[in-house]
N, C-alpha and C positions, 0 to 999 in steps of 0.2 A: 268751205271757208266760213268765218262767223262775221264775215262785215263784206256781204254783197253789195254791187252797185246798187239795189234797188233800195238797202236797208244804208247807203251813203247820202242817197236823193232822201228817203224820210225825213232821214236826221236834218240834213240842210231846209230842204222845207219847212219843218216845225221851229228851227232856231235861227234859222237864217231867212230873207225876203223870199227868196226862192231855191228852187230845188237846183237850178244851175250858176246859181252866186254860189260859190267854194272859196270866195274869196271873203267872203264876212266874218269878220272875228267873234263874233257869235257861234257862226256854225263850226268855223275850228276849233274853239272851244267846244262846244259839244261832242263833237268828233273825237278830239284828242280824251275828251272824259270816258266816253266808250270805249274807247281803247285801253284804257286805264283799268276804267273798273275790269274789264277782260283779263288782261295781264294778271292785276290782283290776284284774280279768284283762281289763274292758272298755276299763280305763285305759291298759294296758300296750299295747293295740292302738290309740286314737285318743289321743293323748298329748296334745293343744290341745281337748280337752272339760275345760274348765273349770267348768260347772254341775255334772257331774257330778262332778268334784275335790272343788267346795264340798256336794254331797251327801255323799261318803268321810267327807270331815272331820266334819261333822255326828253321823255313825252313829259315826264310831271316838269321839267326846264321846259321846253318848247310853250307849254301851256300857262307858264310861268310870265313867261316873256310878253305873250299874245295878251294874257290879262293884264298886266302892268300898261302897256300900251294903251290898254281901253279905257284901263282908269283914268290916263295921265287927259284923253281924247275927251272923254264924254263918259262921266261919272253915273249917270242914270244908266245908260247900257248896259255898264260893267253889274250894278246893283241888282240889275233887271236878270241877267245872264247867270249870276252869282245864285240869286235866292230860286230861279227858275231850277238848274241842275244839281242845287244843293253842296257844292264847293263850298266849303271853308276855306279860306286864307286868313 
């Protein structure tokens, strides 16, 4: 599989306070980017996998919502989180 527990703890580590907060909207941003760009590059290669389209679409909403939340919370995070994994919005 390409997103081990060990490579879940990374990511939360590096984006989030710690490797066992999964709850910081940091790290699920992060998370959900990784998931992203994966899908992408899955996409790019089987182009009529359509479950997997409606899964893309899903996580770009999910990760939609989480950032909207962070901006509304605390503006510096959001800009910090933003310019750190290179999201455009």
């Amino acid at each position: 599989m390409y997103l081990t527990s060990e490579k879940k703890a990374e990511i939360f580590k590096k984006h989030g306070e710690t490797a066992k907060n999964t709850g910081s909207a940091e790290g699920q941003v992060a998370l959900f980017t990784f998931r992203i760009n994966h899908l992408t590059e899955h996409l790019k290669r089987n182009r009529k996998d359509f479950n997997t389209e409606k899964a893309l679409v899903s996580l770009v909403g999910k990760r939609k919502k989480i950032l909207n939340y962070l901006k509304d919370k605390d503006i510096a995070r959001y800009r910090a989180i933003i310019s750190e994994l290179g999201i455009r919005k």
